[in-house]
C-alpha positions as CSV (number, residue, x, y, z in Angstrom):
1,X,-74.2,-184.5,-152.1
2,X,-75.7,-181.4,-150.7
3,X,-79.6,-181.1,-151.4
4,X,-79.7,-177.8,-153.5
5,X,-76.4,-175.8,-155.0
6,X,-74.9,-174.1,-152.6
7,X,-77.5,-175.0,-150.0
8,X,-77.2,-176.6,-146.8
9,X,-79.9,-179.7,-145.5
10,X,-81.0,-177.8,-142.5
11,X,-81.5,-174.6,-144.6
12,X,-83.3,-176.0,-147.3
13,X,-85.6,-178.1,-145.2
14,X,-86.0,-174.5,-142.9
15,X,-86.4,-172.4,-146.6
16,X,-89.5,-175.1,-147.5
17,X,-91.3,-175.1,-144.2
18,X,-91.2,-171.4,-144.5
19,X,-92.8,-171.7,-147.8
20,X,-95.1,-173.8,-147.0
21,X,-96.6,-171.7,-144.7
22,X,-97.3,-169.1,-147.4
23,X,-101.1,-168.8,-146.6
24,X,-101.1,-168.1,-143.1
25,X,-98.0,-165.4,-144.2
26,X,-100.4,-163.6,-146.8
27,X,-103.2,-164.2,-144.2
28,X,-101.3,-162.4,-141.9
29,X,-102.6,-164.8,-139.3
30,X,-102.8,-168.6,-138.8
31,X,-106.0,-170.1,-141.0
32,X,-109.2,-170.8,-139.3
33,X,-112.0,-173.9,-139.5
34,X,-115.2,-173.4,-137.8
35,X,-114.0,-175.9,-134.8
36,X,-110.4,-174.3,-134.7
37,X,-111.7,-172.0,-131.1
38,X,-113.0,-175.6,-130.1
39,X,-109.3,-177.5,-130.6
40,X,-107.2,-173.7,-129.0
41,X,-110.0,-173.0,-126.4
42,X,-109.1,-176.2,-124.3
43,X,-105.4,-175.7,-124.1
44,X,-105.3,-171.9,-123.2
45,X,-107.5,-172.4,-120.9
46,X,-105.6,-175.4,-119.2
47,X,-102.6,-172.9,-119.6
48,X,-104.3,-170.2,-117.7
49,X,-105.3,-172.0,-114.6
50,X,-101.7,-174.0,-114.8
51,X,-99.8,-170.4,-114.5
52,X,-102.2,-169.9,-111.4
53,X,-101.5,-173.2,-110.0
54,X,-105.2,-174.6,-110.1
55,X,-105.3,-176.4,-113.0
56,X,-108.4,-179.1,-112.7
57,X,-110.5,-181.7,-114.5
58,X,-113.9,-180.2,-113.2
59,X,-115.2,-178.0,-116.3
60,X,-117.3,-175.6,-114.4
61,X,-113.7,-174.2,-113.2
62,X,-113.2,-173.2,-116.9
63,X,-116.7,-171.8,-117.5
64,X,-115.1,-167.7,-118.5
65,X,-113.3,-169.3,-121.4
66,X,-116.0,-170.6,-123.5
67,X,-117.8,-168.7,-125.7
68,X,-120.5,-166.8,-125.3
69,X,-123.5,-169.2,-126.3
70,X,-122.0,-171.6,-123.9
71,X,-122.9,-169.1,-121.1
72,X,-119.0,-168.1,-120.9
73,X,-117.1,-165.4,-123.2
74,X,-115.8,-163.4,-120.7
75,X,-112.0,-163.2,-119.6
76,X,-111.3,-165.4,-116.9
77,X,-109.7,-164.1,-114.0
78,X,-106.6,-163.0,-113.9
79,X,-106.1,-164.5,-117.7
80,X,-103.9,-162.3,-120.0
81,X,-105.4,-159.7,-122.3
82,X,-108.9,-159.6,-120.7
83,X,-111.3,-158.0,-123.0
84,X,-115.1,-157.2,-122.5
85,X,-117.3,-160.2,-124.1
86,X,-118.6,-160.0,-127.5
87,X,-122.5,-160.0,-127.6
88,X,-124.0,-163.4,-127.2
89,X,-124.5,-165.1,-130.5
90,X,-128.2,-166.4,-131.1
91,X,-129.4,-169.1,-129.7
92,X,-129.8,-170.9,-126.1
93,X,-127.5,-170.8,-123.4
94,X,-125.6,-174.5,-123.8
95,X,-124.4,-176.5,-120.5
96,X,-121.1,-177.1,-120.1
97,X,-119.5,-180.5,-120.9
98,X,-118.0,-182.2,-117.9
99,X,-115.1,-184.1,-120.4
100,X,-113.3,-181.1,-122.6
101,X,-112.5,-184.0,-124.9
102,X,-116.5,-185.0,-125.8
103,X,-116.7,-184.0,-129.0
104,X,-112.6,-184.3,-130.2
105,X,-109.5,-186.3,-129.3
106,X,-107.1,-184.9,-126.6
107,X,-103.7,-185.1,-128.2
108,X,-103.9,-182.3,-131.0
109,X,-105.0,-180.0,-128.2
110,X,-102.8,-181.1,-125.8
111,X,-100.2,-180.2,-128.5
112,X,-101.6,-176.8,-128.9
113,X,-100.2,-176.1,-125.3
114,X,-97.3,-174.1,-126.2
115,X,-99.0,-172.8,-128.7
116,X,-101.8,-171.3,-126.7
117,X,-100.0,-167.7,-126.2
118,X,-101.3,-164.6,-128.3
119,X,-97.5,-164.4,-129.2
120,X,-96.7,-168.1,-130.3
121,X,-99.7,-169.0,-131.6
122,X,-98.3,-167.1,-134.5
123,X,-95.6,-170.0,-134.7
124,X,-97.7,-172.8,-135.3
125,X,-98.0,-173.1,-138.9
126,X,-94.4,-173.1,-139.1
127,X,-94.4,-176.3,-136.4
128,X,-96.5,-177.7,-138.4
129,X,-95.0,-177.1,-141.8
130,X,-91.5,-178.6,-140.0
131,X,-93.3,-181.6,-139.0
132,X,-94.4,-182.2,-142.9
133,X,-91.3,-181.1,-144.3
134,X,-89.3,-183.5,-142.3
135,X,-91.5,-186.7,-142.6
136,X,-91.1,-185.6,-146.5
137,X,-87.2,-185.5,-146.7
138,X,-86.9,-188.6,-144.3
139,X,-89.2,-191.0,-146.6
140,X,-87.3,-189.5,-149.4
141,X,-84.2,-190.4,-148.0
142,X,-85.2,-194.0,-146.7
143,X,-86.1,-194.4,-150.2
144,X,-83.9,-193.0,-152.7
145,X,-80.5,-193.2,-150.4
146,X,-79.3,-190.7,-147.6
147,X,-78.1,-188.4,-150.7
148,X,-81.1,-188.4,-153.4
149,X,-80.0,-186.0,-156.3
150,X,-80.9,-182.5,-156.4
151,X,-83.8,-183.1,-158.9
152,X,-85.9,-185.3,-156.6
153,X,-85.7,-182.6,-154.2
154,X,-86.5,-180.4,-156.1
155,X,-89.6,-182.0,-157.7
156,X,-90.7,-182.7,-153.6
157,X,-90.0,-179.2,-152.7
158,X,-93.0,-178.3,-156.0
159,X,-94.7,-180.9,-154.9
160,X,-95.4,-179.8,-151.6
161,X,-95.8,-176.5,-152.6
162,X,-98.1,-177.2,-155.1
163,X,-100.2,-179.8,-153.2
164,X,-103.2,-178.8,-150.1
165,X,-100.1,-179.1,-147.6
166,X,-99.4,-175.6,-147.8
167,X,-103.4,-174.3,-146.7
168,X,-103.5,-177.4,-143.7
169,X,-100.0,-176.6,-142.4
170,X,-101.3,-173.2,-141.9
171,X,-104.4,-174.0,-140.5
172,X,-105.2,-174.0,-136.8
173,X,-106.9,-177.7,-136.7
174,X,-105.2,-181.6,-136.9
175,X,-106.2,-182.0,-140.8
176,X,-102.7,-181.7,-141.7
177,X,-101.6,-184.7,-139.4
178,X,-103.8,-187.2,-141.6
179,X,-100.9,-186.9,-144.5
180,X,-98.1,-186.5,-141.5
181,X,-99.8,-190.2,-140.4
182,X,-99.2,-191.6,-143.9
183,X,-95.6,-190.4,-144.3
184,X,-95.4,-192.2,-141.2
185,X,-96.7,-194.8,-142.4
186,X,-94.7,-195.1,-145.8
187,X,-91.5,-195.0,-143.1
188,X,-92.3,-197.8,-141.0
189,X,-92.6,-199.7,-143.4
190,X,-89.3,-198.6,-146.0
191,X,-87.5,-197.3,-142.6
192,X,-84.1,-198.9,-142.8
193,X,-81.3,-199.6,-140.1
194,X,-82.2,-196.8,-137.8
195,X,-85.6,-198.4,-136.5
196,X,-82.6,-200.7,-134.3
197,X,-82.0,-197.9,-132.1
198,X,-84.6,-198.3,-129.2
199,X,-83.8,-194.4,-128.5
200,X,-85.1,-193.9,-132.3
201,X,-88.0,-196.4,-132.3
202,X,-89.0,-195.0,-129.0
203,X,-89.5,-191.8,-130.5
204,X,-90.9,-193.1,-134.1
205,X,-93.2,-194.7,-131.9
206,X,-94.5,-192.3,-129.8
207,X,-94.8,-189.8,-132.6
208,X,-97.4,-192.1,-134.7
209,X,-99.3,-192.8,-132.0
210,X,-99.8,-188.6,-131.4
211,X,-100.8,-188.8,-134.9
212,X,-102.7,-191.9,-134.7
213,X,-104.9,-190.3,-131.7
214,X,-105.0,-186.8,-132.8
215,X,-108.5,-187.5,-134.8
216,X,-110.8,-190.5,-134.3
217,X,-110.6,-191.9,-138.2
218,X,-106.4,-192.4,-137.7
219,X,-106.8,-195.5,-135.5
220,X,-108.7,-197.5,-138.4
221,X,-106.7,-195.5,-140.6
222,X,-103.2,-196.6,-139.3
223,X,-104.2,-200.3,-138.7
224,X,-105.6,-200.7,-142.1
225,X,-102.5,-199.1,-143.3
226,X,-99.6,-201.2,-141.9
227,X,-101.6,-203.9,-142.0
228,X,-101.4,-203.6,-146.0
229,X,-97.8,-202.3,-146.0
230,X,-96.5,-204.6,-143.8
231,X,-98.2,-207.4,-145.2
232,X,-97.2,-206.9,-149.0
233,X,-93.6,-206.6,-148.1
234,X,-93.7,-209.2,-145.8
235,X,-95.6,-211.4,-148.5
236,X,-93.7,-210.2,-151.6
237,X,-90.0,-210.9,-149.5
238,X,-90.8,-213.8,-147.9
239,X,-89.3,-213.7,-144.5
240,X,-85.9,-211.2,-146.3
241,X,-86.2,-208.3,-143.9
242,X,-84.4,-208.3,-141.0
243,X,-86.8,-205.7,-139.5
244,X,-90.2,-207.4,-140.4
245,X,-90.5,-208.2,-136.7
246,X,-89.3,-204.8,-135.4
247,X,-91.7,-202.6,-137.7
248,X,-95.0,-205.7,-136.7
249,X,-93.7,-204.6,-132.9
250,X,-93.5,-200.9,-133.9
251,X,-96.9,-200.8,-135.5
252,X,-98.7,-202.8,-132.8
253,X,-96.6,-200.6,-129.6
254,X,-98.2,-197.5,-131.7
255,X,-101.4,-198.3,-131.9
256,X,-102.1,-199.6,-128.4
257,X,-100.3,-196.5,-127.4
258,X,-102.7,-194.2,-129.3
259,X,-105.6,-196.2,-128.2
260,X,-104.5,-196.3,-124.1
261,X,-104.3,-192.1,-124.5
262,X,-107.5,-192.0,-125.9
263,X,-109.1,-194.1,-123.3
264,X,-106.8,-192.3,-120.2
265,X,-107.9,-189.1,-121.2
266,X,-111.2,-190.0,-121.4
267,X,-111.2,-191.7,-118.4
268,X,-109.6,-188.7,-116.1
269,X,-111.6,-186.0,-117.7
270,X,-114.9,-187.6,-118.6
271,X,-114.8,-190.7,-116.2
272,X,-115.6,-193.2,-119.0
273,X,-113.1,-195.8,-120.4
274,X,-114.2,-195.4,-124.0
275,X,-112.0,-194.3,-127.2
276,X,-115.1,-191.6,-127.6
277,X,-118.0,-190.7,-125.6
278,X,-119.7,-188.9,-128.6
279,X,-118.8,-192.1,-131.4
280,X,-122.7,-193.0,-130.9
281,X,-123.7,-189.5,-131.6
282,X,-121.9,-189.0,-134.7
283,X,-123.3,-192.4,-136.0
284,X,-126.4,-191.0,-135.4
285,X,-126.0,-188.4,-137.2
286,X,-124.6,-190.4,-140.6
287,X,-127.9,-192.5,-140.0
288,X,-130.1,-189.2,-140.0
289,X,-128.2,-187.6,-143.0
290,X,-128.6,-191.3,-144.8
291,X,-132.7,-191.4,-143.9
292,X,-132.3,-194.7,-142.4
293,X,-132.4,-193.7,-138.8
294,X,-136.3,-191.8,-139.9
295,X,-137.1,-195.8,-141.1
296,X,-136.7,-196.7,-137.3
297,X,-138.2,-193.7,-135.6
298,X,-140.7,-193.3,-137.9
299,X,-141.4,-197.3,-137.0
300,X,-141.0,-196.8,-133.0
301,X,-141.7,-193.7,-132.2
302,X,-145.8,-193.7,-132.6
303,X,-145.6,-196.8,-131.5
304,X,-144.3,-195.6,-127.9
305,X,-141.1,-195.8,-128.0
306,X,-139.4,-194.0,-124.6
307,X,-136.0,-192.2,-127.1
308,X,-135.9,-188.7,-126.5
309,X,-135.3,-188.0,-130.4
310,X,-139.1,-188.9,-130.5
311,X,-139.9,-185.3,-129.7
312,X,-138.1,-183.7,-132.6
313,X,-139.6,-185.5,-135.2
314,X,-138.2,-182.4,-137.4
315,X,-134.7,-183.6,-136.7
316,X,-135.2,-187.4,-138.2
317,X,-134.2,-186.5,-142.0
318,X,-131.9,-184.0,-141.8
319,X,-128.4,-183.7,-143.0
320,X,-126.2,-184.6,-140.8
321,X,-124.5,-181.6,-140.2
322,X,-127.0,-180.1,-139.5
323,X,-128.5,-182.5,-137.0
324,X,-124.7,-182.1,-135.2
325,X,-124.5,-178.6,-135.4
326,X,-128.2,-176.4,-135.0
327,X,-128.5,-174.8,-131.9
328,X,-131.4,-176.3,-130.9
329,X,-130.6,-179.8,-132.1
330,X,-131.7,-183.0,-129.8
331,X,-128.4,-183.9,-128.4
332,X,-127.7,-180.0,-127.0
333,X,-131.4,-179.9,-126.1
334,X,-131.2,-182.8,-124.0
335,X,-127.4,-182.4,-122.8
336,X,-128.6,-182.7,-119.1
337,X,-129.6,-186.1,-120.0
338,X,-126.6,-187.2,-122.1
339,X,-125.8,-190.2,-121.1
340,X,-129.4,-191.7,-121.9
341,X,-129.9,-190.2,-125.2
342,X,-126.3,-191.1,-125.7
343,X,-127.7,-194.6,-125.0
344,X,-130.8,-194.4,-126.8
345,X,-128.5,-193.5,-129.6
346,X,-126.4,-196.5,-129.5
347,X,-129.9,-198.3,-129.8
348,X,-131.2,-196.4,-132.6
349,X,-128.1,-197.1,-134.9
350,X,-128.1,-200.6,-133.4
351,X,-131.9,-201.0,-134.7
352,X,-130.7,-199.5,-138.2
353,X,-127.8,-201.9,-138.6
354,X,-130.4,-205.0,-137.9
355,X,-133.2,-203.8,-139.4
356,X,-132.0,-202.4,-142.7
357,X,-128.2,-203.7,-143.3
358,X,-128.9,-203.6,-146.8
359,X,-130.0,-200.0,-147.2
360,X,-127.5,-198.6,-144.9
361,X,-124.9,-200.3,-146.7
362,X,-126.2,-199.2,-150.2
363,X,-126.2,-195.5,-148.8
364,X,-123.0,-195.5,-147.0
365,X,-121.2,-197.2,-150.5
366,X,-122.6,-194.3,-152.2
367,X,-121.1,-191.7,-149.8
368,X,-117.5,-193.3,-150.0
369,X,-118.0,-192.4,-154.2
370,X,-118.4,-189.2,-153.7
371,X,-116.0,-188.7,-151.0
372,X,-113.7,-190.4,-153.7
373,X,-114.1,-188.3,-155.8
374,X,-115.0,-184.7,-154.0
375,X,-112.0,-182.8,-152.7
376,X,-111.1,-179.1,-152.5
377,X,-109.7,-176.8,-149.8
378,X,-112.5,-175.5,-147.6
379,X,-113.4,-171.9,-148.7
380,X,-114.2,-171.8,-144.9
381,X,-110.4,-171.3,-144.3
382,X,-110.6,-167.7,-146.5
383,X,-113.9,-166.6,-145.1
384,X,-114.3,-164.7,-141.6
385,X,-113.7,-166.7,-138.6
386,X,-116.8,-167.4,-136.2
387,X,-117.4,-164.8,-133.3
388,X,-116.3,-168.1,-130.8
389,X,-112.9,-167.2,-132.0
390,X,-113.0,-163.6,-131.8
391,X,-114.3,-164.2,-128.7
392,X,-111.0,-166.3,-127.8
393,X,-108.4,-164.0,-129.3
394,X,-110.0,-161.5,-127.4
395,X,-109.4,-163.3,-124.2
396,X,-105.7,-164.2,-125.3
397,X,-104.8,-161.0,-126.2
398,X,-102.2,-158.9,-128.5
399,X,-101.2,-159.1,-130.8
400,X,-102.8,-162.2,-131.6
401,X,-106.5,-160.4,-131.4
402,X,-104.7,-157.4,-133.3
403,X,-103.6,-159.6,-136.5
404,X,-107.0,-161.7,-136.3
405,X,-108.9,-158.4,-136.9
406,X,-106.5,-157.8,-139.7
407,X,-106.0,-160.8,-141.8
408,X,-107.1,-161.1,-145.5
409,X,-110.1,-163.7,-144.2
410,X,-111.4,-161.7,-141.4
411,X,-111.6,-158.4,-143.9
412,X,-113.0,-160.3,-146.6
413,X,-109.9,-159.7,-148.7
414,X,-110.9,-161.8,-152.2
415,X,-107.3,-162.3,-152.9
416,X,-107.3,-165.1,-150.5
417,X,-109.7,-167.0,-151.6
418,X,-107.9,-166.2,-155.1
419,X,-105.2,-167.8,-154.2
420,X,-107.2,-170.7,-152.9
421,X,-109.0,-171.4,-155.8
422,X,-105.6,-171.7,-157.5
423,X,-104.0,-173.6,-155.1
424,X,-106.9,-176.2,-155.1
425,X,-107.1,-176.6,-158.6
426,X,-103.0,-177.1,-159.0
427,X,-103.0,-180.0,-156.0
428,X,-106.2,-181.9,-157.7
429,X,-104.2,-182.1,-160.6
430,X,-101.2,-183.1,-158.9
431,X,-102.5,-185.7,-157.3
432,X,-104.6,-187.6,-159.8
433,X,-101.2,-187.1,-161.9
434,X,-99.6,-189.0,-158.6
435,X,-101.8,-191.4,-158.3
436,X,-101.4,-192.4,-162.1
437,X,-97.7,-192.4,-160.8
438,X,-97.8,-194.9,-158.0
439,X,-100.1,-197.1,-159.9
440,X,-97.1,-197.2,-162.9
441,X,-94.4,-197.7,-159.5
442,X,-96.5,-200.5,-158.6
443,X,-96.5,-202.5,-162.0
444,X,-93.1,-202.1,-162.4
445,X,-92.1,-203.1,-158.6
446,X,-94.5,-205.7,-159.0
447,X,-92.6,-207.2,-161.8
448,X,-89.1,-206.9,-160.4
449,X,-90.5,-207.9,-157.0
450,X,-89.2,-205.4,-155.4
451,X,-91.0,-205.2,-152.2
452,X,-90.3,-202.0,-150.5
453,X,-91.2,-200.2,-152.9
454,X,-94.7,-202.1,-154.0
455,X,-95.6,-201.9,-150.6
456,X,-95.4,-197.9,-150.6
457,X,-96.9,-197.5,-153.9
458,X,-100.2,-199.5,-152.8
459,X,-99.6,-198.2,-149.4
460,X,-101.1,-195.0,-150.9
461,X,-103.9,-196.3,-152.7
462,X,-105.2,-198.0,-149.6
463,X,-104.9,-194.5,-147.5
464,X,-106.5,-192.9,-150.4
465,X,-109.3,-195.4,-150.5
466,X,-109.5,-196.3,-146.6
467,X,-109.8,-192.1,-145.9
468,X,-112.9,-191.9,-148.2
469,X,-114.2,-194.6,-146.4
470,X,-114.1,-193.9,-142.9
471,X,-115.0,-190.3,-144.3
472,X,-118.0,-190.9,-146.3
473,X,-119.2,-193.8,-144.4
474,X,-118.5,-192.0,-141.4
475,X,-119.5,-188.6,-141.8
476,X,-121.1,-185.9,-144.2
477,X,-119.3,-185.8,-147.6
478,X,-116.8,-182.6,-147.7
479,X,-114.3,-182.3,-149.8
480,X,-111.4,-180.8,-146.9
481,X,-111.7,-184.5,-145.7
482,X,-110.2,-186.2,-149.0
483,X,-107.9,-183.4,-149.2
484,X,-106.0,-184.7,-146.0
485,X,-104.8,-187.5,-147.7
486,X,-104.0,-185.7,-151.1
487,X,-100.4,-184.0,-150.5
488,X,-99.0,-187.0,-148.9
489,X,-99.8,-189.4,-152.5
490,X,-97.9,-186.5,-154.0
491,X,-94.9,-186.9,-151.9
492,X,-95.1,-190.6,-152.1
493,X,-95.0,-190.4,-155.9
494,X,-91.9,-188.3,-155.7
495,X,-90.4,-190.8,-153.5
496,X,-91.2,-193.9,-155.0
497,X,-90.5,-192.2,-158.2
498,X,-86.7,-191.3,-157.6
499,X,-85.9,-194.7,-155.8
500,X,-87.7,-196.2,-159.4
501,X,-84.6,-194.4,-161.5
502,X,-81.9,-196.0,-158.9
503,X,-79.8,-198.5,-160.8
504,X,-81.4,-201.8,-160.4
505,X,-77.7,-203.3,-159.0
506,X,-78.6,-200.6,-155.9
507,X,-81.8,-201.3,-155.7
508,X,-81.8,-204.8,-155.8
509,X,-78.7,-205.7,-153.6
510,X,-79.3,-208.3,-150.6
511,X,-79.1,-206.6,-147.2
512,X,-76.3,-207.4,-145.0
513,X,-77.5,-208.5,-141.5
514,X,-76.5,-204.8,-140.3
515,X,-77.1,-202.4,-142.8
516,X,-74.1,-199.5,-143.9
517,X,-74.9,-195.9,-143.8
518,X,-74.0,-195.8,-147.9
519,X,-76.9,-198.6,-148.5
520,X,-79.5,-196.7,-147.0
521,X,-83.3,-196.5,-149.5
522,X,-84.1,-199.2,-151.2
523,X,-80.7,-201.1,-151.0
524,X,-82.2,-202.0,-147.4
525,X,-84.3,-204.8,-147.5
């Protein structure tokens, strides 16, 4: 059965990733996020120096391509579409990290690599949007058989559209991998015969753990979800897949793989095993913004404490943002000595934890409510882009620094953020109506025992719940961080919907030791 009248697999699933990146088409240019010059600064610059054949792990050699209140902003040598520097913004002069990969994960960066051309930069929205649009069609499949009927794809191809997908395809930063990592997810644990290929489950494999590593909440993220999807089919089945060891072996290979490429890259560029040399730093900061870290300091610090946060007793309640982010906050202030207050910070929080467990937890339960409930694409991505990334495009060059200039966001255009405000109010309402879905999936699976399906349907509650926790406990509250995990409960309610309506003979038929191509969905267990 084809998937659309007259229309061919590849073209449709081409025609949808096209669509999908609809924003960054009306932008006229990829979207932006404040830290999108921090995740496309690394790789062109790594780039650069590779074409000149000095490519290096010591960050002075990369000092012309930061920006200009890092004491850089001007072209590097020799590096294409030099431009003059853009006047320094306010604020002190910062040092230069000596690990690129301080403040966020290698692997979405190292990604970005063929990406990091004024010319194909203009490409990666539709990457991206092919990455979702495939995990999308291949959980449908795995679910609803290798030929669902025109009206399931149909209602994924509005349900993408209509969801958050479209704005974080199109979006220069890793936000759109979150949902990617739950498709993922959903697959390894519905995935049917194919996961016996060691050439397939090589590369299943080494495509979650990219996703896995690509942003510091997906480890916990991942783990907590195949432990829950893994473990309800395995519990609901009793011992009836074939592949219960394979996808326990898949998961585990995944996440160790994740985990060793956070550590390597750490290790080579910032000469510390460690998953992240700034986790302590960003605790500190959801301590500040929570008021429990002032308890402590306010405690220690007249009391002689040695911590280096003692002499910015402005900085102890603060949100945490803004704690991260001011220019003159402690940790860039005292950058020279990083590794003590990095310490000192690992002390602080430590003191928190032991000395008020009961307060921190109250306050961090409170934040993972609100992140519950807040979520809405950032009006960042239809506002003006910081002068760091003008300052970049300037360095890469045309036409990417040409259709920067141009786009609806940089010129303020209000039909962007038009369309935004549309587009955020159609995929909250899409995906409570999808979580109302799965929850009605779930009874019904529950009483048939059909475990495949169970296990997806709660598999998305758990992400949903699990990415407002590591969120809100975690970090600030903002509502582009629930939004992550919104498009892919929308596709997993399509899914789980259209293998529902299967006739129960299909659906409930005992797997064969070796499945057959025309059993593929829900027939596989």
């Amino acid at each position: 059965m084809r998937p659309m009248p007259g229309l061919s697999r590849p073209l449709f699933l081409g025609a949808l990733a096209l669509l999908l990146c609809l924003p960054a088409l009306l932008n006229g240019f990829p979207l932006l996020f404040d830290d999108s010059a921090h995740y496309l600064r690394k790789p062109f610059a790594f780039a650069q120096e590779l074409a000149q054949g000095r490519l290096s792990t010591d960050a002075g050699q990369y000092r012309g391509y930061m920006p200009s209140h890092f004491g850089g902003g001007e072209a590097a040598p020799g590096s294409a579409g030099s431009a003059p520097a853009a006047a320094p913004e306010a604020g002190p002069s910062v040092a230069l990290s000596g690990n690129p990969f301080f403040l966020r994960p290698a692997p979405y960066s190292l990604a970005l690599l063929p990406f990091a051309h004024p010319v194909t930069l203009l490409l990666l929205p539709f990457a991206q949007a092919l990455l979702v649009v495939l995990l999308a069609d291949a959980l449908l499949r795995a679910l609803a058989g290798p030929a669902p009927p025109a009206w399931a794809r149909a209602a994924l191809a509005i349900a993408l559209l209509g969801s958050a997908a479209p704005w974080l395809a199109s979006q220069v930063m890793p936000d759109v991998l979150t949902g990617c990592l739950a498709l993922w997810l959903a697959l390894l644990v519905v995935g049917g015969d194919w996961l016996r290929s060691p050439w397939r489950a090589a590369g299943f494999a080494l495509l979650g753990a990219f996703l896995v590593g690509s942003h510091l909440s997906h480890l916990p993220l991942a783990a907590g979800g195949a432990l829950v999807g893994l473990g309800l089919r395995w519990l609901i089945e009793r011992g009836r897949d074939p592949l219960r060891w394979r996808r326990a072996g898949l998961a585990l290979a995944t996440l160790l793989l994740a985990a060793g490429g956070l550590v390597g890259t750490n290790l080579v560029f910032g000469k510390k095993a460690t998953l992240s040399e700034s986790s302590p730093l960003f605790m500190l900061a959801r301590m500040v913004g929570d008021g429990t870290a002032a308890r402590v300091l306010e405690k220690e610090c007249p009391a002689g404490a040695p911590w280096l946060l003692c002499q910015q007793p402005e900085f102890w309640r603060l949100h945490s943002d803004h704690f991260l982010w001011q220019p003159d906050s402690p940790w860039l202030r005292h950058w020279a000595e990083r590794d003590r207050f990095l310490a000192e910070a690992r002390e602080i929080t430590g003191r928190v934890l032991r000395d008020h467990p009961a307060e921190q937890a109250a306050r961090s339960l409170e934040n993972v409510a609100r992140q519950l409930v807040t979520l809405w694409i950032d009006p960042a991505m239809a506002e003006p882009p910081l002068r760091s990334f003008s300052e970049l495009v300037a360095q890469m060059g045309e036409p990417a620094a040409r259709l920067s200039a141009g786009s609806w966001a940089s010129t303020g255009d209000p039909r962007l953020d038009a369309y935004r405000r549309l587009q955020d109010r159609t995929q909250q309402a899409l995906f409570w109506a999808a979580l109302l879905a799965l929850a009605g999936v779930a009874v019904l699976a529950a009483r048939a025992r059909r475990g495949p399906l169970l296990a997806v349907a709660v598999l998305g509650g758990a992400l949903v719940l699990g990415n407002a926790f590591l969120a809100g406990a975690l970090s600030a509250v903002h509502g582009r961080y629930q939004s992550r995990i919104t498009w892919p409960v929308t596709v997993l309610a399509v899914a789980a919907g259209a293998a529902a309506l299967r006739p129960r003979g299909v659906m409930d038929r005992a797997a064969p030791v070796r499945y057959e191509a025309a059993q593929a969905g829900l027939a596989q267990r």
